[in-house]
Biotite code that builds the C-alpha atoms (Angstrom):
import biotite.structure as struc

atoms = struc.array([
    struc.Atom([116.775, 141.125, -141.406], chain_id="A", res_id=1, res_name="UNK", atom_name="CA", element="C"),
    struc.Atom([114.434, 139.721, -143.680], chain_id="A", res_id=2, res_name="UNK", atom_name="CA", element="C"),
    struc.Atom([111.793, 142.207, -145.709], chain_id="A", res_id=3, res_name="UNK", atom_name="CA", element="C"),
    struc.Atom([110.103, 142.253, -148.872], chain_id="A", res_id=4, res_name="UNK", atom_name="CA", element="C"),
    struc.Atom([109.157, 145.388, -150.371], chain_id="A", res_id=5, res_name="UNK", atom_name="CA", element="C"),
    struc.Atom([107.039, 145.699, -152.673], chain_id="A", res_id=6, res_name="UNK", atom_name="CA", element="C"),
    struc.Atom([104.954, 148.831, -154.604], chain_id="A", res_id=7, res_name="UNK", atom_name="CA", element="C"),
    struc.Atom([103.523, 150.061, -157.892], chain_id="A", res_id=8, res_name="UNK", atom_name="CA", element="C"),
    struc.Atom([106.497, 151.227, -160.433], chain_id="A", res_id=9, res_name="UNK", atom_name="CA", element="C"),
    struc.Atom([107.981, 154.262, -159.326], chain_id="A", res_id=10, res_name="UNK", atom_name="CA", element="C"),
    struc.Atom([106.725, 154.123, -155.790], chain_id="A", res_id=11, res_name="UNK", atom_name="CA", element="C"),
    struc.Atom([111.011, 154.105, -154.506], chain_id="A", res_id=12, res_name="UNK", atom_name="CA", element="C"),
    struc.Atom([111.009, 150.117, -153.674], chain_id="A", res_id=13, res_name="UNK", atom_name="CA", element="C"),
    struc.Atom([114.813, 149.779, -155.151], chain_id="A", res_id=14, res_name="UNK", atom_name="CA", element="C"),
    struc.Atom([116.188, 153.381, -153.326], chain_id="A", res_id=15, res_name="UNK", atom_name="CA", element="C"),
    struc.Atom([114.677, 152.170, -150.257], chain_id="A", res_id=16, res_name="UNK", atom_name="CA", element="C"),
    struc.Atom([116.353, 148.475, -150.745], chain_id="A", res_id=17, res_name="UNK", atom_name="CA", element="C"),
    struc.Atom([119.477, 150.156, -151.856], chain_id="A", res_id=18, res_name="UNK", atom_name="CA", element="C"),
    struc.Atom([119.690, 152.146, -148.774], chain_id="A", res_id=19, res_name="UNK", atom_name="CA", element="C"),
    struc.Atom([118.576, 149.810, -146.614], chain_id="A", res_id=20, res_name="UNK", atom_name="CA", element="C"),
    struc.Atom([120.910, 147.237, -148.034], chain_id="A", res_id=21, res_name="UNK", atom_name="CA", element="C"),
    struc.Atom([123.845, 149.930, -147.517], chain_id="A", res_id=22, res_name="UNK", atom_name="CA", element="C"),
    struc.Atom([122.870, 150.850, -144.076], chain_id="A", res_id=23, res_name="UNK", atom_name="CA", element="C"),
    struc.Atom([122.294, 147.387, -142.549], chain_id="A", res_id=24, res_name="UNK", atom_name="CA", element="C"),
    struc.Atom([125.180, 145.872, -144.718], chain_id="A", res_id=25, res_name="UNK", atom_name="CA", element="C"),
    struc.Atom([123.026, 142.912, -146.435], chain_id="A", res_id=26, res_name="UNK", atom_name="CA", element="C"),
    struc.Atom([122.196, 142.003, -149.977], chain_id="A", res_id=27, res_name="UNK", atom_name="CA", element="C"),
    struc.Atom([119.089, 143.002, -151.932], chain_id="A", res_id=28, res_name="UNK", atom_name="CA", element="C"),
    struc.Atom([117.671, 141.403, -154.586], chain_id="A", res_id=29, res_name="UNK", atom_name="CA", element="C"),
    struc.Atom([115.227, 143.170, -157.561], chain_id="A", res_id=30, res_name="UNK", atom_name="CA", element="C"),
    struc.Atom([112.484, 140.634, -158.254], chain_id="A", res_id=31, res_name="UNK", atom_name="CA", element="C"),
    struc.Atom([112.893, 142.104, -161.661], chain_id="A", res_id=32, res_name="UNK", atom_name="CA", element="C"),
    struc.Atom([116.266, 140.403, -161.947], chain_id="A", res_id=33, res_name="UNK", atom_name="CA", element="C"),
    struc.Atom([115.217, 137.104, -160.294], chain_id="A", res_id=34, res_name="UNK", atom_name="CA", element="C"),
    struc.Atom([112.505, 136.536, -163.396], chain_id="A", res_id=35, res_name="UNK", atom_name="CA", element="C"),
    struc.Atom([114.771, 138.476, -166.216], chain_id="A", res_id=36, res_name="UNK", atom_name="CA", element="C"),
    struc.Atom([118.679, 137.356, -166.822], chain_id="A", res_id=37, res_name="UNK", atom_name="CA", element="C"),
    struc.Atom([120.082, 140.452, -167.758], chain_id="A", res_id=38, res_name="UNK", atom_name="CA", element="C"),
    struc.Atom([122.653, 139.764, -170.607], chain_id="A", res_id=39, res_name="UNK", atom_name="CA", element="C"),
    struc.Atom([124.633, 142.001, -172.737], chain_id="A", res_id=40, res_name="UNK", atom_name="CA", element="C"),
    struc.Atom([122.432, 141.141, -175.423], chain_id="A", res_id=41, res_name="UNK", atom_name="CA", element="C"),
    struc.Atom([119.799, 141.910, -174.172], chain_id="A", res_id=42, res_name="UNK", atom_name="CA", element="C"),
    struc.Atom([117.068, 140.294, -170.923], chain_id="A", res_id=43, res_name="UNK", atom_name="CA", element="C"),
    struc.Atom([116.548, 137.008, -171.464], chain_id="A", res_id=44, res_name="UNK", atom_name="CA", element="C"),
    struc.Atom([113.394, 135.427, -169.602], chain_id="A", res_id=45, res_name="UNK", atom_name="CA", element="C"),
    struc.Atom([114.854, 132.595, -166.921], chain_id="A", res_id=46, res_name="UNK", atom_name="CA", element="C"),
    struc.Atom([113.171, 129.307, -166.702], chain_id="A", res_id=47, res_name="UNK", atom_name="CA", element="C"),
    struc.Atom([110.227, 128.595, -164.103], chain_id="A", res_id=48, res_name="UNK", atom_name="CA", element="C"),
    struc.Atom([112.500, 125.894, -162.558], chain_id="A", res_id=49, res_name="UNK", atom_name="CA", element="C"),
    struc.Atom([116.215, 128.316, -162.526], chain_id="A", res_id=50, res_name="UNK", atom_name="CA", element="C"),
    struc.Atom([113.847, 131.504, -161.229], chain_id="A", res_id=51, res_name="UNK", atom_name="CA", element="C"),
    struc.Atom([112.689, 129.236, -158.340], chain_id="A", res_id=52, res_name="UNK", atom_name="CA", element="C"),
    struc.Atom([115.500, 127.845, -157.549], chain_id="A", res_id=53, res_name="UNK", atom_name="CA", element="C"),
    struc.Atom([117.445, 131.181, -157.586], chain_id="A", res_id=54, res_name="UNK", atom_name="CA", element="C"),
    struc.Atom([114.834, 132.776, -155.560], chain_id="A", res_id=55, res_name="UNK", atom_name="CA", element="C"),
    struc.Atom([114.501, 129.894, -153.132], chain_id="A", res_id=56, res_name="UNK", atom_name="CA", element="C"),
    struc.Atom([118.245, 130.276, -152.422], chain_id="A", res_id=57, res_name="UNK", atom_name="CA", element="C"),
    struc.Atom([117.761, 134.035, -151.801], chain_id="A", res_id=58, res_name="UNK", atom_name="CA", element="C"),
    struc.Atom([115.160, 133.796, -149.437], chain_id="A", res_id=59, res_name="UNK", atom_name="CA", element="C"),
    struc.Atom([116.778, 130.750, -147.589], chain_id="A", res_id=60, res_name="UNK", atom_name="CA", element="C"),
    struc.Atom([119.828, 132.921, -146.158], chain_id="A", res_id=61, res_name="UNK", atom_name="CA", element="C"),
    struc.Atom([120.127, 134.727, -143.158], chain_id="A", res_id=62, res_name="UNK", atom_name="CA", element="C"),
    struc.Atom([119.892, 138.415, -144.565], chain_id="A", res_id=63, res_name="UNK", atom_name="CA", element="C"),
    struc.Atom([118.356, 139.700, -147.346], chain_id="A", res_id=64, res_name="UNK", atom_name="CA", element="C"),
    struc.Atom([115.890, 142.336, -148.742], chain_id="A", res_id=65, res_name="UNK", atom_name="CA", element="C"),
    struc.Atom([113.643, 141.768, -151.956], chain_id="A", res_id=66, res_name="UNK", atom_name="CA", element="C"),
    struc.Atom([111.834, 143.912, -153.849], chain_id="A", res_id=67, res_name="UNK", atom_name="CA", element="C"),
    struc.Atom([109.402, 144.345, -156.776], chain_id="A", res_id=68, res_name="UNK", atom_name="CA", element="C"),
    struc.Atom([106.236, 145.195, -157.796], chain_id="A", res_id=69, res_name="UNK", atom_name="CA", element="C"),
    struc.Atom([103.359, 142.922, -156.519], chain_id="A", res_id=70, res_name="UNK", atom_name="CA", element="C"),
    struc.Atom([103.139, 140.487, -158.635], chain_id="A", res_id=71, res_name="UNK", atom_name="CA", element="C"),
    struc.Atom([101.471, 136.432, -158.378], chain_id="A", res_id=72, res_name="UNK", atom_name="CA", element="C"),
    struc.Atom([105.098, 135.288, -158.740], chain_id="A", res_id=73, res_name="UNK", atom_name="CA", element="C"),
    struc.Atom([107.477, 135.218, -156.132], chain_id="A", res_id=74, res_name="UNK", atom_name="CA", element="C"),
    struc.Atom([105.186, 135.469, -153.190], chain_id="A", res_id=75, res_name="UNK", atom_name="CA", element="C"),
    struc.Atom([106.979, 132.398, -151.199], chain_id="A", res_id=76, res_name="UNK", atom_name="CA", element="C"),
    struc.Atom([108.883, 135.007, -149.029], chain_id="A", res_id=77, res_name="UNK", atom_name="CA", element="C"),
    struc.Atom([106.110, 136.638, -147.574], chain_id="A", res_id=78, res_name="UNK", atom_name="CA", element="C"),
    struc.Atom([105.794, 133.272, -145.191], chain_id="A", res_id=79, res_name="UNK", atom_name="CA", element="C"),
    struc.Atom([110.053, 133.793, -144.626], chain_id="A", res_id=80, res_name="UNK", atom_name="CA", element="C"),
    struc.Atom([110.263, 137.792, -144.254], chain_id="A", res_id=81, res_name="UNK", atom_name="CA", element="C"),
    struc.Atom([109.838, 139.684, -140.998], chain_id="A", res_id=82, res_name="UNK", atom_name="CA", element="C"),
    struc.Atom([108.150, 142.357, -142.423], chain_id="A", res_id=83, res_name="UNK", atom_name="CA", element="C"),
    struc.Atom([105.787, 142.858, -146.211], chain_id="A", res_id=84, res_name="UNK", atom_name="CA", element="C"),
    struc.Atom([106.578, 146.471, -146.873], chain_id="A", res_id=85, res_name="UNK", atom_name="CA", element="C"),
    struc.Atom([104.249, 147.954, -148.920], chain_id="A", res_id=86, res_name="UNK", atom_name="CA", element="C"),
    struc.Atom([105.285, 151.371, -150.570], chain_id="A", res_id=87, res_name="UNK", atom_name="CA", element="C"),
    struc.Atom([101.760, 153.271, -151.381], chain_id="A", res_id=88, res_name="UNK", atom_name="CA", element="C"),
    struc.Atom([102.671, 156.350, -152.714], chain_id="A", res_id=89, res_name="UNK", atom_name="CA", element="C"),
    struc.Atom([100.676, 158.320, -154.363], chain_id="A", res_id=90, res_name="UNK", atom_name="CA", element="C"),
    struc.Atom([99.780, 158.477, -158.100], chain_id="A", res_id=91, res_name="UNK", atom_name="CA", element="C"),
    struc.Atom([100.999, 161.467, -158.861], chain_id="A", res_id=92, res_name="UNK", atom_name="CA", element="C"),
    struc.Atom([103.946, 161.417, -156.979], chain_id="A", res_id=93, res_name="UNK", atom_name="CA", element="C"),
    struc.Atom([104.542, 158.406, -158.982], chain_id="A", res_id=94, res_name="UNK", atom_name="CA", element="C"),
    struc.Atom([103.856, 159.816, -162.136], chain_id="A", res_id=95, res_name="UNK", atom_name="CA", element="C"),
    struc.Atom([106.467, 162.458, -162.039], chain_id="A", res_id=96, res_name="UNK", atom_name="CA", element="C"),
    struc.Atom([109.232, 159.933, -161.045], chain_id="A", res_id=97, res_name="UNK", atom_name="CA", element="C"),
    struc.Atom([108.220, 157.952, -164.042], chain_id="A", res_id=98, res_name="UNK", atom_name="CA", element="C"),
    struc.Atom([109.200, 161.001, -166.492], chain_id="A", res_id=99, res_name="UNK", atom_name="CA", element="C"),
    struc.Atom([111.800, 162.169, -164.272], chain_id="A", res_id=100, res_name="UNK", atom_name="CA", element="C"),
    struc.Atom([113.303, 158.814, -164.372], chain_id="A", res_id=101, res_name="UNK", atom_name="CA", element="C"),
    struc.Atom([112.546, 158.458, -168.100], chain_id="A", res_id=102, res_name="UNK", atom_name="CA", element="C"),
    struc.Atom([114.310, 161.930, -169.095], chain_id="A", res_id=103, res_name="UNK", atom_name="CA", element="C"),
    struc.Atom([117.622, 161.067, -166.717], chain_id="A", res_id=104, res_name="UNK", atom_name="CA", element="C"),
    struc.Atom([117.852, 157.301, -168.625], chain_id="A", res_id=105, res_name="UNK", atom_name="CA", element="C"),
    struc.Atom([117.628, 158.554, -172.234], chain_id="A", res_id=106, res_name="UNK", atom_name="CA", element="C"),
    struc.Atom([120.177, 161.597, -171.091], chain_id="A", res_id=107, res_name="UNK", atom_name="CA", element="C"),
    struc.Atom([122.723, 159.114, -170.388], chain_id="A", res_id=108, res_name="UNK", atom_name="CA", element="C"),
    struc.Atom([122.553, 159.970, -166.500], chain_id="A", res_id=109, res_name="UNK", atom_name="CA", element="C"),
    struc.Atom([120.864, 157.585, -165.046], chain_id="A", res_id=110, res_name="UNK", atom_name="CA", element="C"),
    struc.Atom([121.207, 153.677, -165.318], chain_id="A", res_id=111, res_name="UNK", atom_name="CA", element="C"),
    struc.Atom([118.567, 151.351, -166.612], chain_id="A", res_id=112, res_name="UNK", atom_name="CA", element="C"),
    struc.Atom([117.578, 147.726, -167.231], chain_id="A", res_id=113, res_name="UNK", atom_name="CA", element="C"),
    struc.Atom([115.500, 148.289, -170.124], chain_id="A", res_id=114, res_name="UNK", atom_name="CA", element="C"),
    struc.Atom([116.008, 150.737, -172.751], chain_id="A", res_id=115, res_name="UNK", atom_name="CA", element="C"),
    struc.Atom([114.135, 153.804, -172.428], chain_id="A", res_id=116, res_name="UNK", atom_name="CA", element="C"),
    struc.Atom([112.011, 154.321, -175.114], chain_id="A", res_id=117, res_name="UNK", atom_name="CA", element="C"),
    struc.Atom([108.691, 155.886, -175.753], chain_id="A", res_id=118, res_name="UNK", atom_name="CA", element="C"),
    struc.Atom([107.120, 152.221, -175.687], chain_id="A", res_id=119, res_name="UNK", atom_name="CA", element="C"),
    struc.Atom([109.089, 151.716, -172.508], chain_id="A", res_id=120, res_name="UNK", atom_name="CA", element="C"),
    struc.Atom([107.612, 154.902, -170.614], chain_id="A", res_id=121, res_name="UNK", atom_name="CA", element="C"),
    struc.Atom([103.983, 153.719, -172.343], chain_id="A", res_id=122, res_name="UNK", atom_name="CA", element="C"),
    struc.Atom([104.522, 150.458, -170.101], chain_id="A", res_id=123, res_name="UNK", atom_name="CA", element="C"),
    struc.Atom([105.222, 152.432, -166.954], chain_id="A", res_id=124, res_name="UNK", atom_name="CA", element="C"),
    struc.Atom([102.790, 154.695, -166.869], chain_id="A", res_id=125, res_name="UNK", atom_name="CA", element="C"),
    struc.Atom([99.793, 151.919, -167.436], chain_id="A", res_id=126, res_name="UNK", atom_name="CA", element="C"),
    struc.Atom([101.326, 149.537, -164.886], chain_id="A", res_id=127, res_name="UNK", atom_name="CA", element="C"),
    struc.Atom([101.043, 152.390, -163.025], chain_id="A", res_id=128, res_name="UNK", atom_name="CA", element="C"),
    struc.Atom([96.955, 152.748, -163.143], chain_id="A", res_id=129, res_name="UNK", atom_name="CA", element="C"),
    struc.Atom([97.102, 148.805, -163.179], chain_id="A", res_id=130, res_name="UNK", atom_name="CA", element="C"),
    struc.Atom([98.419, 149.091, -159.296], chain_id="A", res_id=131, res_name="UNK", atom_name="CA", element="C"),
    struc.Atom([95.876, 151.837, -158.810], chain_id="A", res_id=132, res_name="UNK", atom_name="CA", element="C"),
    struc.Atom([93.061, 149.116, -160.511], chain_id="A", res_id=133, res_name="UNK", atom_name="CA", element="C"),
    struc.Atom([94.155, 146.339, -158.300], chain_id="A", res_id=134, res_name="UNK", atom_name="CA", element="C"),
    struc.Atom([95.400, 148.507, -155.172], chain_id="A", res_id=135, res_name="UNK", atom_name="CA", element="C"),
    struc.Atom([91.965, 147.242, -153.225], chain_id="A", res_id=136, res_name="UNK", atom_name="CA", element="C"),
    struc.Atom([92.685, 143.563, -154.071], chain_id="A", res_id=137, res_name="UNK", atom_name="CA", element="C"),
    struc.Atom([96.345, 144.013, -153.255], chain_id="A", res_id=138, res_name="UNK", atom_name="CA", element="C"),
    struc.Atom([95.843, 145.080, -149.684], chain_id="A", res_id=139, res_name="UNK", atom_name="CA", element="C"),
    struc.Atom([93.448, 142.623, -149.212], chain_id="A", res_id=140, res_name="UNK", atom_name="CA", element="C"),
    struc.Atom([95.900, 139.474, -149.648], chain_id="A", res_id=141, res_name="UNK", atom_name="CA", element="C"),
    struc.Atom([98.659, 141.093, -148.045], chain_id="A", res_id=142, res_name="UNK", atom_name="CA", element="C"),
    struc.Atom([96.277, 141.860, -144.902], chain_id="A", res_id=143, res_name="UNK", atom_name="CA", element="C"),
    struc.Atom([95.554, 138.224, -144.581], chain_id="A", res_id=144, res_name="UNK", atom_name="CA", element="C"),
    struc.Atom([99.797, 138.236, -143.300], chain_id="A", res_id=145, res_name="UNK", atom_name="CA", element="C"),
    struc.Atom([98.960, 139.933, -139.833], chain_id="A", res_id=146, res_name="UNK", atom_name="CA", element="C"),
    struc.Atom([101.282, 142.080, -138.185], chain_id="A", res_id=147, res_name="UNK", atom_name="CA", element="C"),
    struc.Atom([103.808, 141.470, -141.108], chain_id="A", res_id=148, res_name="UNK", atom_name="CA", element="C"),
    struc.Atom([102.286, 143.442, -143.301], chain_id="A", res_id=149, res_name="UNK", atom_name="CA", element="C"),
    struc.Atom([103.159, 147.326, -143.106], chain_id="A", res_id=150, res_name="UNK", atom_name="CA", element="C"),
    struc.Atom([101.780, 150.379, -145.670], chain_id="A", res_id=151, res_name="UNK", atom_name="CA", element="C"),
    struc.Atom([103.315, 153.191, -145.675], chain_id="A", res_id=152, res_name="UNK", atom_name="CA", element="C"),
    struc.Atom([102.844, 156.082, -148.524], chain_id="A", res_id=153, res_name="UNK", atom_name="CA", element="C"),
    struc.Atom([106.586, 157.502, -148.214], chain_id="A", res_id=154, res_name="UNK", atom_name="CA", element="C"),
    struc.Atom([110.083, 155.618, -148.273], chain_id="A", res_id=155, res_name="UNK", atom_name="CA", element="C"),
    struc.Atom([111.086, 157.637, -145.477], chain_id="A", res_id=156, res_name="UNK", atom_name="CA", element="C"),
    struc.Atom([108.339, 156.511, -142.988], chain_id="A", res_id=157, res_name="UNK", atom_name="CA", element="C"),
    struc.Atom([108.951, 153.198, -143.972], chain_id="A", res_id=158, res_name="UNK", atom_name="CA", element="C"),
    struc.Atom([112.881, 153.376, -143.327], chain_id="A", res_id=159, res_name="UNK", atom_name="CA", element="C"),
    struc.Atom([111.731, 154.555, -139.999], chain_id="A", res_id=160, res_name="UNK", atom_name="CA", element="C"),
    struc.Atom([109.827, 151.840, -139.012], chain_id="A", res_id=161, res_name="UNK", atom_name="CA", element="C"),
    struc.Atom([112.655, 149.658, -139.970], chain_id="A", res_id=162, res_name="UNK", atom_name="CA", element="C"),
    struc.Atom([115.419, 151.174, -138.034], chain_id="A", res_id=163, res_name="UNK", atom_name="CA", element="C"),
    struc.Atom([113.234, 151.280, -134.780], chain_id="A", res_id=164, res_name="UNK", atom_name="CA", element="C"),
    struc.Atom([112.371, 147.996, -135.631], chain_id="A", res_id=165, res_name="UNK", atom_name="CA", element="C"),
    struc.Atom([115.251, 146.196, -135.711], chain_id="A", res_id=166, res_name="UNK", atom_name="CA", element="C"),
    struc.Atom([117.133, 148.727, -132.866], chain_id="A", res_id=167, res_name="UNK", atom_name="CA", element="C"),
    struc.Atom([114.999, 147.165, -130.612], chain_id="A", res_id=168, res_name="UNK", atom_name="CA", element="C"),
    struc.Atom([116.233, 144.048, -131.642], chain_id="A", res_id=169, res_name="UNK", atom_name="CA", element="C"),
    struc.Atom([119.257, 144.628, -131.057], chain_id="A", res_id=170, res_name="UNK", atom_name="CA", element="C"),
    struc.Atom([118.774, 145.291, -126.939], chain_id="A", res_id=171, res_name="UNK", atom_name="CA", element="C"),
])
C-alpha cells in the first residue's frame, strides 16, 4: 500500500494515516516532519538536499502512507502512490477542529508539534481560507493524475474506499 493524503489543516489527514497505518500495519510519515526536524529545542528547518533524500527513501519502500497539506514540495510520490487522497472537508467542519484542537493542546491533553499559541491558532485558521483560495487550482493538478486521484469530504468515506480497495487485492 502506497497513498498520499493530503488536505487543508484540520481536514483529519494524520487520524486517517494513523489509523490506516494501525490497521494495515505500515509506517506513515507527516510531510510536516519530513521538511521540519523536530528537536528538543525546538523545529529546526532540514536542508533541501537531507529533506529529499529522507523523503526519497520513504517513498522508495514497499509500504508506506504520507500525508500533509498540499503543498509544491514533496509532490514526487504522487507518480509512486496507488492512490492521491484528497480530504475535502468542509470549512466549517474544519474550523471547529482547529479550536477544538487548539483548546485540548494548551490544556495539556492533547500532543503537539508546535506550541499552541494565539499566533499559532492565527496560522491555522488563515491556511485554512488559503486551501479554500487555492481549492480550484488544487483539484485541477491533482486531476491531471487519472484514476489515482480520489476526493472525498469525510475520513470515513475515504477509509472505505481504501479497505475495499485493497480487499480486492488481496483475492
Amino acid at each position: 500500500m502506497k497513498l498520499d493524503i493530503i488536505g487543508s489543516v484540520a481536514s483529519g489527514k494524520t487520524t486517517l494515516a494513523r489509523e490506516l497505518s494501525e490497521i494495515y500495519n505500515i509506517p506513515f510519515y507527516q510531510k510536516d516532519n519530513i521538511v521540519w526536524e523536530r528537536t528538543p529545542e525546538g523545529d529546526k528547518k532540514r536542508s533541501d538536499k537531507d529533506r529529499d533524500e529522507l523523503f526519497q527513501e520513504i517513498i522508495n519502500g514497499d509500504n508506506w502512507i504520507v500525508e500533509g497539506s498540499p503543498r509544491k514540495l514533496l509532490r514526487e510520490s504522487f507518480g509512486k502512490c496507488d492512490y492521491i487522497i484528497l480530504l475535502d472537508v468542509p470549512l466549517c467542519k474544519r474550523l471547529v477542529r482547529i479550536i477544538k484542537r487548539w483548546l485540548m493542546q494548551r490544556a495539556g491533553k492533547e500532543e503537539y508539534n508546535s506550541k499552541p499559541t494565539f499566533k499559532f491558532l492565527w496560522y491555522n485558521i488563515k491556511w485554512v481560507f488559503e486551501y479554500d483560495r487555492d481549492r480550484k487550482e488544487i483539484i485541477g493538478y491533482l486531476s491531471e493524475h487519472g484514476s489515482k486521484y480520489k476526493r472525498f469530504t469525510t475520513s470515513g468515506d475515504a477509509k472505505d474506499f481504501i479497505r475495499m480497495e485493497y480487499e480486492k487485492r488481496e483475492l
